[in-house]
N, C-alpha and C positions, 0 to 999 in steps of 0.2 A: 623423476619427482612423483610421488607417491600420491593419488588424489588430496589424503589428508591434510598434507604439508601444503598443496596449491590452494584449500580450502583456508587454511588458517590465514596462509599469506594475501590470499584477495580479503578476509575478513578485517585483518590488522589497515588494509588499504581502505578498506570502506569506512572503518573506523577513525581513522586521518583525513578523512573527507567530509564526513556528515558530521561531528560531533563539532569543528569547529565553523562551519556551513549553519547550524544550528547557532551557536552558540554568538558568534561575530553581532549580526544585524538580519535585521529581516528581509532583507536585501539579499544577502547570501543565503537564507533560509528559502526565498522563493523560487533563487536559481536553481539552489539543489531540486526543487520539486517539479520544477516544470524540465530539469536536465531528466531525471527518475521518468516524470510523464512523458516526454517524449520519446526515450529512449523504450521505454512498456510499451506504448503505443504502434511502434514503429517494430518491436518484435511481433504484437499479439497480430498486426495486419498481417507480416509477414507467414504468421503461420498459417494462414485462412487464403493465401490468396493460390489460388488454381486456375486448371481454366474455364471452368463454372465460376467462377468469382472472384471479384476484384474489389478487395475495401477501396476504399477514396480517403487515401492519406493525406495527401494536403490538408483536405476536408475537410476529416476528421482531429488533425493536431489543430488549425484554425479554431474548430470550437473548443476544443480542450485547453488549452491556452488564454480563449474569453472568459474561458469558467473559472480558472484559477485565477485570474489578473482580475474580474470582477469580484470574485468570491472576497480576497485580499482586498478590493476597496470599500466592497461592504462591511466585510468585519472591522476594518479602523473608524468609518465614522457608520454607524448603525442606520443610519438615516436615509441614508444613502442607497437603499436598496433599488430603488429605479434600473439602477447600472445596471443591472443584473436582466435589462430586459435588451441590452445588444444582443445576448445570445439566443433570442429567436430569430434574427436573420443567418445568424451563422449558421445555424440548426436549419433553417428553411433552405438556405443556399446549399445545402449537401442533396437536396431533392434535386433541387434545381441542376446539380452537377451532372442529378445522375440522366435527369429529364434529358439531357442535350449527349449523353453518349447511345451508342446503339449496343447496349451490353443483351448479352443473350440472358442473364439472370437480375436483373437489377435490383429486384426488390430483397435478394438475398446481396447484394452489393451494398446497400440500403443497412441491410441488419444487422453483419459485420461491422460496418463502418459505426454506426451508433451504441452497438453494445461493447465495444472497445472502450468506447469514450464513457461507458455505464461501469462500467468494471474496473477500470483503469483512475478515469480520472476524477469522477465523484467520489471515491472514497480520500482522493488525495484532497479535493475541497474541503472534504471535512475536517480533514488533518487543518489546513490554514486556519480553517474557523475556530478550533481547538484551542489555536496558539493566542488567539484572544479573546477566547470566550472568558477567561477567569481577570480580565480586569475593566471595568465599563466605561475607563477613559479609550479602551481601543489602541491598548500598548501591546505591543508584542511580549510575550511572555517564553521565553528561551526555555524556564525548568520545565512546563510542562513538558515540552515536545521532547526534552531531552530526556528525562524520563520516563516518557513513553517511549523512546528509541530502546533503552537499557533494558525495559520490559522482555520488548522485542527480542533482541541478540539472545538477552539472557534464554529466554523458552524453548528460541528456535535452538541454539545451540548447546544446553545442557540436553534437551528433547535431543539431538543426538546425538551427541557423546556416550549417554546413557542406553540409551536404545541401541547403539550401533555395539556395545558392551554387555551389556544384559538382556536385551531385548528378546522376546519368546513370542509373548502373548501378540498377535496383531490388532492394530485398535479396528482397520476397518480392512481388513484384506483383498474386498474386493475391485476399492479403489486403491490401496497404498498398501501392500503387503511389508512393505519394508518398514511402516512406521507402528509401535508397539503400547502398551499400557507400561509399560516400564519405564520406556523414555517420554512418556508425555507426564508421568509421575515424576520422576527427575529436573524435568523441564520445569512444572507446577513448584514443588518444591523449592529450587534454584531461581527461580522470580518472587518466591514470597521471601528472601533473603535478601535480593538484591530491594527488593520492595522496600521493604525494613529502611537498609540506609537510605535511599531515596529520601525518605519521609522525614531524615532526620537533616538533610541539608536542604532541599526542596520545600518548605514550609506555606506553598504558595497553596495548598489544597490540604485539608488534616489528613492523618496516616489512616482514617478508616478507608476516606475516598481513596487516596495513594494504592489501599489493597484491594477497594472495587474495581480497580481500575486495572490493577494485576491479575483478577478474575475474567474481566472481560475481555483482558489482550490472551488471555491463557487458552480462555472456549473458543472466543469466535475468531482468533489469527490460527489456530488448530485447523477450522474450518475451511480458511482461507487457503489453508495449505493445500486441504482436503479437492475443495473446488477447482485449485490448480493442478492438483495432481489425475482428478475426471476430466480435465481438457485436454492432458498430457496422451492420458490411456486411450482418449477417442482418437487422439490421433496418432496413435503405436509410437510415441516418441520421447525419449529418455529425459530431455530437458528443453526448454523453451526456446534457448538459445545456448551462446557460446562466449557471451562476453565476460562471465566472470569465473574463471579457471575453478574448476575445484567446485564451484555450486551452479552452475548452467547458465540462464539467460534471470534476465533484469525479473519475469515474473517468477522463475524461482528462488528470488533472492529476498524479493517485497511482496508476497504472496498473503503472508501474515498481515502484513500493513491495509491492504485491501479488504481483507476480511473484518478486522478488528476497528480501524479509525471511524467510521460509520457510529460504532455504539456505543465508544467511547465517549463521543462527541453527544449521543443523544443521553447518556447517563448524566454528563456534567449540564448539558441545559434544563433537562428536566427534573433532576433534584439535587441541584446548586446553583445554578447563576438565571434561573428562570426571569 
């Protein structure tokens, strides 16, 4: 079975998993994020840990975990932000973890373990906040987030169909030699279409914002990609991992989502739901 075919078929799977995860209750919308979180989480340790350094997984999924579960109680009732200060014990108790082992590099144990959970699962925070930032009773809103999924697949995968077909020019060769101006033209293109219908059943946000919002998953999940693919090259390694056939590990699958959820989130509260 030819990369491509294992490509399509884990994507038709993730697509049978998240759209209706999304789409069900926000119940199911949190499991998929904190399944996502942990399973990113639990790769990016993995690729850091030597015998110079050791993240602190527990630790680390522990806070990551209070961020999302509080982040989620803060967006339903607004008032409620207090909650959001359990996570300075969990935050404190990863020191505390480390105070009590006898690690030959700790404070680089320390900085893996914290920049996982910066990388990883605050972008995924913002994503929750997302999901109801656009109504001020603090209801879960399904369109948006599902149309930012559709954003998603669409850029990431016309970017390379098209690229992997046409592609010549490299956008950044030094970090990603395999990704081109062709297929990220392709990609741009093929989300301002899918943007389109979005806007025409999604009526939850008008189709200007629908298409800033396809601009900003375009540049900065580009980015995202970008970023993963500098973490890749530092560490001479083809993919992140191995869990999903055909596209590598869980951060090169959500790489875009990491890059992009962050400003999406700060576009819609600072010029719409302010």
């Amino acid at each position: 079975m030819n990369n491509f075919i294992k490509r399509t078929i884990t994507g038709i799977a993730l697509i049978l998993v998240i759209i209706p995860s999304i789409y069900f209750s926000v119940y199911s919308f949190i499991v998929l994020l904190l399944t996502i979180n942990t399973l990113a989480l639990l790769e990016f340790y993995g690729l850091f840990s030597t015998k110079e350094v050791t993240s602190r997984k527990f630790a680390g999924l522990l806070l990551s975990i209070g961020l999302i579960i509080t982040t989620l109680l803060v967006s339903i009732d607004h008032s409620q932000w207090k909650i959001l200060l359990i996570n300075i014990p969990l935050a404190f108790g990863i020191y505390l973890t480390e105070l009590y082992h006898f690690a030959k590099n700790p404070f680089y144990n320390l900085a893996f373990t914290f920049l996982g959970v910066f990388y990883i699962t605050i972008p995924l925070c913002f994503l929750v906040a997302i999901a109801f930032l656009t109504d001020r009773q603090g209801s879960y809103q399904y369109q948006i987030i599902l149309g930012y999924f559709l954003m998603l697949w669409t850029s990431d995968s016309f970017a390379y169909l098209v690229g992997k077909s046409f592609g010549h020019l490299a956008l950044f060769k030094r970090v990603s030699p395999l990704k081109t101006w062709e297929g990220s033209a392709g990609g741009f293109v093929a989300t301002l279409w899918i943007t389109y219908l979005i806007s025409l059943y999604f009526t939850i946000i008008s189709p200007l914002d629908w298409l800033i919002m396809a601009l900003i998953v375009v540049v900065t999940g580009t980015y995202g990609d970008f970023i993963k693919s500098l973490l890749k090259r530092n560490l001479n390694i083809k993919d992140t991992g191995n869990i999903l056939p055909g596209h590598g590990g869980m951060l090169d699958r959500f790489d875009s989502l990491l890059g992009s959820a962050p400003f999406v989130f700060s576009y819609l509260l600072c010029f719409k739901y302010e």
